[in-house]
N, C-alpha and C positions, 0 to 999 in steps of 0.2 A: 193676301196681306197687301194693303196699300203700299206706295211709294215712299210715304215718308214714315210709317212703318219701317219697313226696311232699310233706310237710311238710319233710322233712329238705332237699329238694333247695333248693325254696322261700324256705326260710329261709336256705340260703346266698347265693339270689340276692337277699335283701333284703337280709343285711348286705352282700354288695358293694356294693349300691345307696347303702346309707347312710354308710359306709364312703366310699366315691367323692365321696359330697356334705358329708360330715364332719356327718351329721344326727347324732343320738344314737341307739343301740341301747336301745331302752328296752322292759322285759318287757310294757308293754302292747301294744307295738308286732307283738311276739312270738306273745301270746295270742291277741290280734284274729287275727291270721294264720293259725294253727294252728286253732281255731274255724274260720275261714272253709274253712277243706281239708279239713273233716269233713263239710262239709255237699255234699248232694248237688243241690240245689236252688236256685231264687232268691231271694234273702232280704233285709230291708232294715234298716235303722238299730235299728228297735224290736227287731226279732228275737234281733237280737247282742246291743244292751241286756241285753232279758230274758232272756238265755242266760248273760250275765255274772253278771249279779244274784240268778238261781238260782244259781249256784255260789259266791256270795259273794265274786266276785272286782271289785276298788273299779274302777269303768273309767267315764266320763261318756260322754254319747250324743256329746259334741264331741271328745272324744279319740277316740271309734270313726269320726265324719265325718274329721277330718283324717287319722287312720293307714286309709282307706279311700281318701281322694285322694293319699296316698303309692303305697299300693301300686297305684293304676288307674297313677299315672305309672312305677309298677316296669314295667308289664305282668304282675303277676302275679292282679291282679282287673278285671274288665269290669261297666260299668255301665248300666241301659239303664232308658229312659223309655217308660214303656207307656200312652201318652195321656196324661191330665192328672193319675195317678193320683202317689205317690209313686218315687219312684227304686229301683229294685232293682239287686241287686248280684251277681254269681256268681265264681267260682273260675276264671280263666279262662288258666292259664297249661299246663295239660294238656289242657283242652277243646279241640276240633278245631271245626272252622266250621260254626256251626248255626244255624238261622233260628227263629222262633215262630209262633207263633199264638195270640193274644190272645182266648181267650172272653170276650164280653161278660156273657153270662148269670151266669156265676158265676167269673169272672175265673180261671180256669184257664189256666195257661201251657203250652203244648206245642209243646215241640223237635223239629226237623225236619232232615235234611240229605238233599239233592235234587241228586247230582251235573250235574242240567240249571242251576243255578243257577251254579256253575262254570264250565261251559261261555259260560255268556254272559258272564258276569265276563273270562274270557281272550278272547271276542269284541272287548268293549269297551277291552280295554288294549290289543289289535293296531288296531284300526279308529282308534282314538285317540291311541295312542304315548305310553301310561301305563304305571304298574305299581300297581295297587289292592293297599292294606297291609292292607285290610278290610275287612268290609262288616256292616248291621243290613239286616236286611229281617223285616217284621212283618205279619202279614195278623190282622187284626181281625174276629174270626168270630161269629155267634148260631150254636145248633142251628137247625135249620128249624125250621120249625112242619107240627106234623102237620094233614092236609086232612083232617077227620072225615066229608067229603061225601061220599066214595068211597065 
């Protein structure tokens, strides 16, 4: 599916959202969103900022926090806490279910999906008599260090 594609779909399911709660359709609302569908990566508050600000378009860093905790309650964006660092944010109404891994060295993020993780996920809703709506799982990594003894 193209890019604008999925902006297009996206933004119908905002304005129902908003729409349903009688919020306002407002074109920052709009912008921030489309922005956020272009990018392919995790990104955070400053990003979008500075992504606005190059383009000249007037948008505050508290209008992109609140129209960010609109669209996490859409489900159309996923947020995630990678230790004590700031809050990062992705696109997450197309994405399929992926996990990280947190380099410490140089804070690299990388996406992973491990159908064994699944499996234990439907282990734990039968053993249990749940149903799991989602899941974060993060494994916090250095490179080794190389042994120069050898």
């Amino acid at each position: 599916m193209s890019v604008q594609k999925e902006y297009e779909t996206v933004k119908e399911l905002l304005t129902n959202y908003l729409e349903e709660r009688k919020f306002r359709k407002t074109p920052e609302r709009y912008a921030i969103l489309e922005e956020i569908y272009k990018i392919d990566e995790h990104f955070d508050i400053d990003y979008l900022y500075n992504l606005f600000k190059k383009k000249h378009f007037s948008v505050s860093k508290a209008t992109i926090y609140n129209t960010l905790e609109l669209l996490m309650e859409a489900g159309l964006v996923r947020k995630h806490q990678f230790g004590k660092v700031q809050a990062f944010y992705e696109k997450s109404y197309f994405n399929k279910n992926h996990d990280h891994i947190i380099m410490l060295d140089d804070f690299e993020i990388i996406e992973f999906c491990d159908p064994r993780i699944d499996e234990i996920k439907n282990d734990f809703e039968e053993a249990m008599d749940i149903e799991i709506e989602s899941h974060s799982l993060y494994f916090y990594a250095r490179k080794k260090k190389v042994d120069n003894k050898k």
